[in-house]
N, C-alpha and C positions, 0 to 999 in steps of 0.2 A: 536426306536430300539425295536424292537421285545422281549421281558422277555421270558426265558425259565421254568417252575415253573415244579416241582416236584408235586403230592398230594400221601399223609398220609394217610391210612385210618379212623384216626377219622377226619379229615377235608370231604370225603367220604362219609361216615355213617351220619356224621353231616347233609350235604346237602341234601341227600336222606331222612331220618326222621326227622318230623317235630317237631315228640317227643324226640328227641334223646339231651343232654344236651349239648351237641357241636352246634346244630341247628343257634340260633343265630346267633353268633360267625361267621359260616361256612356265611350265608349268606351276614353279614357287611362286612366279608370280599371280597365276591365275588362279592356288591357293590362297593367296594372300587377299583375295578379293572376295571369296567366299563368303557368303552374309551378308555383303553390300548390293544395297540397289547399283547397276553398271548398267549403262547403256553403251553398245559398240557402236565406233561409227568406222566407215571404212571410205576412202577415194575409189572411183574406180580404175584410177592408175596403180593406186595399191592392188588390187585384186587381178587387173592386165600384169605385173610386173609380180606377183606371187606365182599366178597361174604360169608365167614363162617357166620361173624358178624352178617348180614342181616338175615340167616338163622336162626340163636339161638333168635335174636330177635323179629323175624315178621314173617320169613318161607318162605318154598324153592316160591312162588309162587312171592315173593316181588323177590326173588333171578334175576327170568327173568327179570323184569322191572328193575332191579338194573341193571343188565349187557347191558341190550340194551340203556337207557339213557349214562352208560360208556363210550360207543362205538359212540356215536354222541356229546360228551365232552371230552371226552379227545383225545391231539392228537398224543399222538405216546405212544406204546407200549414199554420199554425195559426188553426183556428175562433176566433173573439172568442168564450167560453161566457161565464157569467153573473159568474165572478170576476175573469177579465179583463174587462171591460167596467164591475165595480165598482173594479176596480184603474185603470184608464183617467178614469174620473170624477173619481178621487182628485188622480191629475195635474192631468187638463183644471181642474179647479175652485181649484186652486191657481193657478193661469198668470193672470197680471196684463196682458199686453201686449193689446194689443185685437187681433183677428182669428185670435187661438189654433186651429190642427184640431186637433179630436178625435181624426183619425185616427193624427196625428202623435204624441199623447199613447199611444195606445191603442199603437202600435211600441212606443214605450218602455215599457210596462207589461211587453209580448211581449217584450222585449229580457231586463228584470230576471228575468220569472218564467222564463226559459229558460234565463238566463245565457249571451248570446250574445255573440259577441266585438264588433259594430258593427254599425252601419247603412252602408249604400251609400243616400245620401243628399245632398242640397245642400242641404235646408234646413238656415238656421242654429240653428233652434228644437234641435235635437241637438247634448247638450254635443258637444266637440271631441276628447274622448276618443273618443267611440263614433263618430262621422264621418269614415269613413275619406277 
């Protein structure tokens, strides 16, 4: 059966730089997948909030190579519309820790209304069910 996977952007960032301290990590995990049907699924706040990353890091020139690798790995796009983004508030405004993302909230919105098997992901803010 098919796994549906969400990705994070430090799982993202990770894969893309070498030097990047997720690096590792990002690639034992994307050995550990090897053999398996995966489907990626990505927000496009994940890929707004990767692409910034990439930018502040290494610069708009890595930006291109980030986005067009993207686009031939991951395989479906989901828009934040106006109900996920009301689903996402619901999260984020519940979250009591100080320095909460939104964006973080807004995956798990995407995760529920899609029913996707996890997130490729190392933040801890992701119960450990969905944190592969």
């Amino acid at each position: 059966m098919m796994k549906k996977l969400l990705v994070d952007s430090d799982f993202l960032v990770g894969v893309f730089r070498e030097d990047d301290g997720n690096h590792k990590k990002a690639m034992i995990l994307l050995e550990s997948m090897r053999g398996e049907e995966v489907e990626l699924w990505m927000s496009n706040l994940v890929q707004q909030e990767s692409a910034t990353v990439i930018s502040h890091r290494v610069g708009m020139e890595a930006v291109g190579s980030f986005i067009k690798r993207l686009t031939a790995d991951v395989h479906k796009t989901v828009r934040i519309d106006e109900k996920l983004e009301k689903d996402s508030w619901k999260i984020f405004l519940k979250q009591t820790k100080k320095g909460c993302s939104f964006v973080d909230c807004s995956n798990l919105a995407v995760i529920y209304r899609y029913k996707l098997d996890g997130i490729l992901a190392f933040d801890e803010f992701y119960p450990k069910g969905l944190r592969l």
